[in-house]
N, C-alpha and C positions, 0 to 999 in steps of 0.2 A: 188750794185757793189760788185763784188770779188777779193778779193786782197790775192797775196800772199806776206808779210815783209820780208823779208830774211835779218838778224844781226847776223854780223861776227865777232868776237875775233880771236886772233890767238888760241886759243885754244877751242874756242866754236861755232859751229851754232847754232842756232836757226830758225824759220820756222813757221811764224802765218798765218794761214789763215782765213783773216776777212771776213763776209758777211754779209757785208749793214749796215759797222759802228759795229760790235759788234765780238768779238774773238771767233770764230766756234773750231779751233785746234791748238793744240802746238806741236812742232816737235823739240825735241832738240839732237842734237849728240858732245860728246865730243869728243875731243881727245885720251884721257887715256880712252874710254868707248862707240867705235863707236857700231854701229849697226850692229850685224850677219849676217841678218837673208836675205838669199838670197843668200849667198854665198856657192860654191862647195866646199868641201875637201876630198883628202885621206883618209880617218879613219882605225881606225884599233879597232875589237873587243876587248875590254880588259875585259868584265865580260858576258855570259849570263844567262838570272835572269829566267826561267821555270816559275818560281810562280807569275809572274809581267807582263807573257807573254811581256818580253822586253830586253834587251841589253843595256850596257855602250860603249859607240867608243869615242875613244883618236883622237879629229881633233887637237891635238897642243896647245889647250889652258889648262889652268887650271884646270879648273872641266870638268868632261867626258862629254859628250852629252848623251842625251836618246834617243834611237831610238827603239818604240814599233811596234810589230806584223803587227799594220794594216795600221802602216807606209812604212811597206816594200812590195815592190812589187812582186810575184811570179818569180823566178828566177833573181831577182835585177833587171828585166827590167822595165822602166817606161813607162806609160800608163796614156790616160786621164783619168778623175773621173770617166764616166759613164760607162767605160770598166772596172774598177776598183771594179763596184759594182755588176759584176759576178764574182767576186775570194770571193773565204771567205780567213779566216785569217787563216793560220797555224800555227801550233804551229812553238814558236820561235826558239824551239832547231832545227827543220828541215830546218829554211832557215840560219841562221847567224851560228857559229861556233868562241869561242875564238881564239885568235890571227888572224881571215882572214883579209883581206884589203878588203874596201866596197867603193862604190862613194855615198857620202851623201850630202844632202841640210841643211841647217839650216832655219825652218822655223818659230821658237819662239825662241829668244834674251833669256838670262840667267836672269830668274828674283829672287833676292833672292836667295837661297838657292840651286834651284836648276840650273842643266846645262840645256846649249841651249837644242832644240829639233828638231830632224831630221828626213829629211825623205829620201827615196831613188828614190820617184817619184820627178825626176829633172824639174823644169820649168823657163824658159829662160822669162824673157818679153822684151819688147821694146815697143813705143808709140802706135803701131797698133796690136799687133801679141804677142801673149803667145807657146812662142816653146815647143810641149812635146817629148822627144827624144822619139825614139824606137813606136813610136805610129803612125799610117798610119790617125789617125783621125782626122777630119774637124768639129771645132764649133763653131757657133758665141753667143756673147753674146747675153742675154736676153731683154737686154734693148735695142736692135734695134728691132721697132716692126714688121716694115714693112719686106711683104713676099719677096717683088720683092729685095726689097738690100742686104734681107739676103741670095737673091741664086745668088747675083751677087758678093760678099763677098766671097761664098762660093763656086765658079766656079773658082772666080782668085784667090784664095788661095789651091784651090785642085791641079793647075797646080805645086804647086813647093812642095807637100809632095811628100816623099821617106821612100818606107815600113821601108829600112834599114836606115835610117837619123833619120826622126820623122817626127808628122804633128802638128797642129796649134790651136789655140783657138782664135776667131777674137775680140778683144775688144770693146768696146763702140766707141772710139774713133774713129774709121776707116772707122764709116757712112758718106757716102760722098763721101771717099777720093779715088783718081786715083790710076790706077790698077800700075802707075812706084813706086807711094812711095810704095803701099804693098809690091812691089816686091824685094827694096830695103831692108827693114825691115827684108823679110823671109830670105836671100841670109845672111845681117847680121845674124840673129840669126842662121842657119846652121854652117857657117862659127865658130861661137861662141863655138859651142856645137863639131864641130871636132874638134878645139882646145884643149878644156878641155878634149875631148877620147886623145890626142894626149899627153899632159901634164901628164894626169892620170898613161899611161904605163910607165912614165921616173922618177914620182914622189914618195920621198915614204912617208908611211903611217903618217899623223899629216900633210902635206902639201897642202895647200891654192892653188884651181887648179882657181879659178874664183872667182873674190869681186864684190859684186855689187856697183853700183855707189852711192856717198854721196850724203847726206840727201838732200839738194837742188836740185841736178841733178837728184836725182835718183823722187824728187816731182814733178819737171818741167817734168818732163817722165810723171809720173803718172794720173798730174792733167792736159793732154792735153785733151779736150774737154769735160772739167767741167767746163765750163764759166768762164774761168779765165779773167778777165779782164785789170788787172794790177799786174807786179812784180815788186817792188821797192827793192832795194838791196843798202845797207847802207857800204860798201865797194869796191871799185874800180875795184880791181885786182879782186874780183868773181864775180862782174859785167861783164867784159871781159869775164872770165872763159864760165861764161853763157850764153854770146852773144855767144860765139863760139861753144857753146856745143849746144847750138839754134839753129844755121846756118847750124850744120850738119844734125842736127835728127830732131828739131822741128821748122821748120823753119816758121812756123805761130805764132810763140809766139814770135819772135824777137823782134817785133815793139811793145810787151806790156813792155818791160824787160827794166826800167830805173835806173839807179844810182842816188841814194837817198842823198843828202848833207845836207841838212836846219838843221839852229840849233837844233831844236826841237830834240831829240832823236828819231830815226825810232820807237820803241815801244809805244813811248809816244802818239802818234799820236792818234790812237785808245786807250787809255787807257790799253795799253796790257801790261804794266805791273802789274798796281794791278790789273786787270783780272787775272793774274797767283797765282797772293798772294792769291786772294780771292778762285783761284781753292784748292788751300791748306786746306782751312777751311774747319770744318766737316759741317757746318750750310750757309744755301746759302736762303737769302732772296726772298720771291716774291715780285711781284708791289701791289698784294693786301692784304697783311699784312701775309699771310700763311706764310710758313718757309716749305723748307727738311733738313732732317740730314742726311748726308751720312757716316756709318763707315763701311770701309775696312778690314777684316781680313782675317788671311789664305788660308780658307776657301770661303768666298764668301765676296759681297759687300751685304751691305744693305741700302736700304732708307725708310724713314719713312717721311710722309708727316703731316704736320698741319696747322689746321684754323689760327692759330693765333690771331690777331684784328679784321680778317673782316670780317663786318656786311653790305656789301652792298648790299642785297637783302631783301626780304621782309622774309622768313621762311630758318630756317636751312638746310633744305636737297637743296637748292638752292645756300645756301651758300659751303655746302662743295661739290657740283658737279663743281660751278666754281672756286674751288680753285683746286680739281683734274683734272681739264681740262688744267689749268695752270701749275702743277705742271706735268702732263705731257709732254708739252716742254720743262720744266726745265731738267727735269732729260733725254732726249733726250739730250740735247745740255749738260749738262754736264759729260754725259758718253763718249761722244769723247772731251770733252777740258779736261777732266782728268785719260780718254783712260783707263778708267775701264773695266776689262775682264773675264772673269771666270763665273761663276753664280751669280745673281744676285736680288734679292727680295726685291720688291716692297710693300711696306703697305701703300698702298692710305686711305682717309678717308671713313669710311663704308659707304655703300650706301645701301639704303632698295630700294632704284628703279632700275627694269633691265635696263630698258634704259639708265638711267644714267650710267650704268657701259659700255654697248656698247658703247656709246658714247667716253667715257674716254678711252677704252682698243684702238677706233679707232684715236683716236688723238694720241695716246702713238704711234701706228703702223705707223701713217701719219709721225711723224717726225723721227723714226727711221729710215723710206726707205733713208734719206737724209746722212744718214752713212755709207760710204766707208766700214765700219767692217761687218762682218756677224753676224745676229742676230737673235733668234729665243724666239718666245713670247709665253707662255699658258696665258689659262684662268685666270680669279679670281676663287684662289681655296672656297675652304667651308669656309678657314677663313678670305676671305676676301683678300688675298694674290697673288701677281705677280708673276709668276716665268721667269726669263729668262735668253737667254746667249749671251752674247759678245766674237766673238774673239778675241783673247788675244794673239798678236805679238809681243810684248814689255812691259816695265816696265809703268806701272802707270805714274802719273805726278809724286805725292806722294811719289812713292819708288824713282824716280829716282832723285827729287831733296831735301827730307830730309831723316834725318837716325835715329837709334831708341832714343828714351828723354835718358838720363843719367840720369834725374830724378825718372820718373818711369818706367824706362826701358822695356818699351812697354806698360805695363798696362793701358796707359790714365789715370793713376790718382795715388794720393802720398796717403802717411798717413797724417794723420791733427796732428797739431802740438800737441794737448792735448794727440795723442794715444802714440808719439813717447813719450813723457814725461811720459808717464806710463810706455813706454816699458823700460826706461834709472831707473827710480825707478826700476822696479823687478827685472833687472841687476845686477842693486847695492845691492840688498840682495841677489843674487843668490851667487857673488863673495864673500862676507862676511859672508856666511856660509863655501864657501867653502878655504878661507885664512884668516889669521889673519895680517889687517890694522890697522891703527890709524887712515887712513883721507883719503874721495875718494877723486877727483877730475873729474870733464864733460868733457869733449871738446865737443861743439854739435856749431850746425849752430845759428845763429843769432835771428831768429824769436824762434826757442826752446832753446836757454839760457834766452833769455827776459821770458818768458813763465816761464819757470822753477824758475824764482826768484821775477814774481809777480803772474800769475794769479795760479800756483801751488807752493805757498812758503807754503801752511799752509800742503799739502802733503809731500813734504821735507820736511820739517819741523818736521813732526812726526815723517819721515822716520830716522833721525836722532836721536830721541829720542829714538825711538825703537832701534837701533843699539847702542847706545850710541857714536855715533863719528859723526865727520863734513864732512860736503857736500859740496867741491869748484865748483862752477858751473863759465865757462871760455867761451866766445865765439870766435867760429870760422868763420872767416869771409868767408872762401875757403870753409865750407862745405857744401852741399847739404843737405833739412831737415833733410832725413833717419837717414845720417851720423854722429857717435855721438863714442865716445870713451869713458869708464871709467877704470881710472888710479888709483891705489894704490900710497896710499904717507906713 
């Protein structure tokens, strides 16, 4: 069974989608921190970069957006992708110009450091129908196999493109369905995209022409004919919301969409919330004793796979083929429950058999096809190594629900208490060569004043003798190891 959790705060959603008892994705939108990325605005050039083949555009928010070369479309018209890959890119200074106003999309959320990312190929979705303005083209999805529905798809949707409006891209969802709903769908999305031409001329530059729908509304859109089963929704008023927003657009998902009461917390149910705690963790167990470690850095993610305990087969290359065969799913399902994006390297455990490695690269592939994201796999390189990539629309689980340690301020790791205690002695002679005291004084954290007055008393100790003056060592309960002060008295 597929379920999607939907839990409300007044100031937060969230959004699980379980399948078959177990937490597949997490979807969370705050208030003070909703999601971009869909949304139309005015922009206005405020830098363009030659060397970067790119552009900075002011939509209004804080940090600029990026909008590069091959995001832009030749004369800012938009076009579908495969029209798209008879233009090459020009250089940036020929299409954009500082100060112009441009009509852009956000289609990557601001993660970190950097701003959103824009494109000016605009696309509208709705349940059946992806609008492309300015584009005369008819496409259907891939995953509809059949020949006969994909030209009956493609008959009733040729009737309502318009060279000068736009045409259409048929989604998964619309196998099946009657030629009134598509028709409904396209009329909407035209309708949608004159509006925002119409809002465009009167708005100016930094102004929000189209928002797309929140996180719930805009999944119940998305996840229509993905076997949803059940929605339970664990607040009243966006149970309503969503009947109603059901009844208009998706009206086969009504009768799954319940309001959630029982004591139990809706998260609890499925274990979804230490599922979230445990997405946090750099170490993620398997059932046969192996382990991954996955760490994230600027740059790329990585995972590294190990045997660990298990001995359950008879010769080791037996043993680490079926723990990379497992850890295969693992690192599947956990690149969308922790919405990992960018590039991403794989180190399974060595294999001296090919087959074994076909084998594992085809399990790795079988359980990506199951992710909504786009993704592309190589080979095992020479050293044994996975390369691949995740689209990346948003923030990680990671960035989005912690922030950098105070402790060790990003590095993943502190000094040990014996280095700090060295570094507070050379301090102390560094200052007493260069002033003249009668008497330090510490202030350091708890674990390095204890430290400092047993397991290094005989190092002070000297250190004292050699200066000839005393060493007050004081603890601070408020400090952090690092953190440590020496005071002249």
């Amino acid at each position: 069974m597929n379920e999607l959790l939907v839990n409300v705060t007044p100031s937060e959603t969230r959004v699980a989608l379980v399948v078959s008892g177990l937490l597949s994705e997490i979807y969370i939108e705050r208030s003070s921190n909703s999601s971009m990325v869909g949304n139309v605005y005015r922009g206005k050039v405020s830098r363009v970069l030659p060397g970067m083949q790119a552009a900075f555009v002011d939509i209004g928010h804080e940090k600029a957006a990026f909008l590069h070369a091959s995001d832009i479309v030749p004369h800012t018209e938009c076009v579908n992708p495969h029209e798209k890959e008879h233009f090459k890119v020009c250089d940036i200074s020929a299409l954009v110009r500082q100060g112009q106003d441009i009509l852009v999309q956000v289609v990557k959320d601001p993660i970190s450091t950097k701003g959103a990312r824009l494109t000016t190929d605009i696309t509208l979705p709705s349940r059946y129908l992806v609008f492309m303005p300015d584009s005369a083209h008819v496409g259907v999805s891939q995953k509809i196999e059949s020949d006969e529905e994909r030209n009956r798809l493609k008959s009733i949707v040729s009737k309502f493109v318009d060279k000068e409006v736009g045409g259409f891209i048929v989604r998964t969802a619309a196998e099946g369905i009657s030629e009134k709903e598509i028709e409904q769908d396209a009329l909407l999305l035209k309708r949608m995209w004159l509006n925002i031409k119409k809002s465009y001329k009167e708005a100016k530059a930094g102004t929000i022409l189209h928002e797309d729908l929140s996180i719930a509304f805009r999944l119940l859109r998305d996840f229509v004919g993905n076997d949803i089963d059940k929605i339970r929704v664990d607040s009243r008023l966006a149970f309503k919301e969503l009947v109603k927003y059901s009844n208009e657009f998706v009206p086969e998902m009504v009768g799954k969409i319940e309001h959630y009461s029982g004591d139990t917390p809706l998260f609890d149910l499925y274990d979804v919330e230490n599922e979230i705690q445990r997405a946090l963790d750099r170490r993620v167990q398997l059932k046969s004793g192996g382990s991954l470690v996955i760490d994230q850095t600027e740059a790329m993610t990585t995972i590294d796979v190990n045997t660990g305990a298990f001995v359950g087969h008879r010769n080791l290359e037996d043993t680490i083929f079926n723990t990379n065969v497992e850890a295969a799913a693992a690192i599947a399902r956990q690149l969308r429950l922790r919405n990992l994006g960018g590039i991403i390297i794989i180190d399974f455990i060595d294999m001296s058999d090919a087959t074994h490695r076909d084998r594992v690269m085809q399990a790795l592939l079988t359980e990506l096809a199951k992710d909504r994201a786009k993704t592309t796999v190589s080979d095992f390189s020479e050293l044994g190594l996975v390369e691949m990539t995740r689209k990346r629309t948003r923030e990680s689980l990671g960035h989005l629900l912690c922030c950098e340690c105070p402790e060790c301020r990003g590095r993943g790791a502190v000094k040990s208490v014996s280095s700090v205690c060295y570094e507070i002695l050379r301090d102390i002679l560094r200052v007493n060569h260069a002033y003249k005291a009668e008497k330090f004084i510490v202030y350091a954290s708890t674990d390095v004043a204890e430290a400092l007055q047993l397991d290094e008393q005989h190092a002070l100790a000297e250190l004292e003798v050699f200066m000839g003056k005393t060493v007050e060592v004081r603890a601070e309960h408020m400090y952090r190891r690092e953190k440590y002060d020496v005071v002249m008295a």
